[in-house]
N, C-alpha and C positions, 0 to 999 in steps of 0.2 A: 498565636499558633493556629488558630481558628478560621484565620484570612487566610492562611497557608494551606492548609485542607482544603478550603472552601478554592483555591486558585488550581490548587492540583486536580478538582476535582470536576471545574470547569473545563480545565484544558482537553483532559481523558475524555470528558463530554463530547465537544466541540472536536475533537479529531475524529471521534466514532462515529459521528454523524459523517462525517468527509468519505469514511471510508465503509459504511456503510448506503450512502449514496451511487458509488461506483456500480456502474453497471455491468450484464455480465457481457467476459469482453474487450471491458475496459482492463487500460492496464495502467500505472502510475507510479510515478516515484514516491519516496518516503519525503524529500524535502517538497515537493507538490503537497500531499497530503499537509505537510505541517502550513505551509504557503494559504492553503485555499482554506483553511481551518483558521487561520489568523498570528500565524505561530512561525512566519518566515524564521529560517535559520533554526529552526531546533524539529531538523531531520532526526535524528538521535531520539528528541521525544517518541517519535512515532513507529520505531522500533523497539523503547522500552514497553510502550503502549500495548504494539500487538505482542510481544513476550508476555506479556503477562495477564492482558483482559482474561476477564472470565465470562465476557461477550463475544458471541460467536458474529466474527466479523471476517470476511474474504479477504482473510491475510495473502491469498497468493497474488491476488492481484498485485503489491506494491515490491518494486522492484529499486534496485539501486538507480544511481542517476545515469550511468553507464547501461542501463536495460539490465545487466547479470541478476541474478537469483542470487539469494541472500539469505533466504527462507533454511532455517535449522532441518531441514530435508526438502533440501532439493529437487528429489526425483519427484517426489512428491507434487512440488509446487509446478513442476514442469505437467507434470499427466494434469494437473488441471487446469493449467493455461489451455493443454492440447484439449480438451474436451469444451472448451468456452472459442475455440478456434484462434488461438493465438498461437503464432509459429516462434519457436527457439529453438536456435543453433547453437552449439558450444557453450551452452549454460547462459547464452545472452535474447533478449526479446529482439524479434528483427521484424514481426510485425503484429497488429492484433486490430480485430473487429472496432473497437473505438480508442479512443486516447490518444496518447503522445506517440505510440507506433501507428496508427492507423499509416497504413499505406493505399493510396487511391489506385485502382486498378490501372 
């Protein structure tokens, strides 16, 4: 049982780091975050992850794979995309200062 704690509590680790690396700005998917963390395919991890840390981590950055908002308050997560100067429309990301939306002028 002890390897299994010790595995869960690696993974929690190694995602915080991914998503406390993000810069402000950036914007990123949940299945990225699990991806560059080591953890391909368990998107799902990394929104059990941000539900529940009790490590203050820039949840609004991570967004579905489709760019939409997903975040348990939405308006929310939108005023702070707007204030790190990332543009959404209809509850979807369509562009942002770095990441997988950057859009080049």
């Amino acid at each position: 049982m002890s390897d299994d704690v010790d595995e869960r509590a690696e993974r929690e680790r190694r995602i915080i780091d991914v998503l406390m690396a993000l810069e402000e700005g950036e914007v990123t998917t949940y299945g990225d975050v699990a991806e560059v963390a080591g953890y391909p395919k368990l998107s799902r991890l990394v929104g059990r992850i941000l539900a529940t840390t009790d490590v203050e981590v820039p949840w609004w950055r991570v967004v579905n794979a489709t760019g939409h908002l997903r975040a348990n308050d939405t308006k929310l997560q939108q005023q702070l995309l707007a204030e790190e100067d990332v543009l959404v429309k209809n509850g979807r990301v369509v562009s942002a200062p770095v990441g997988r939306w950057f859009r080049p002028d």
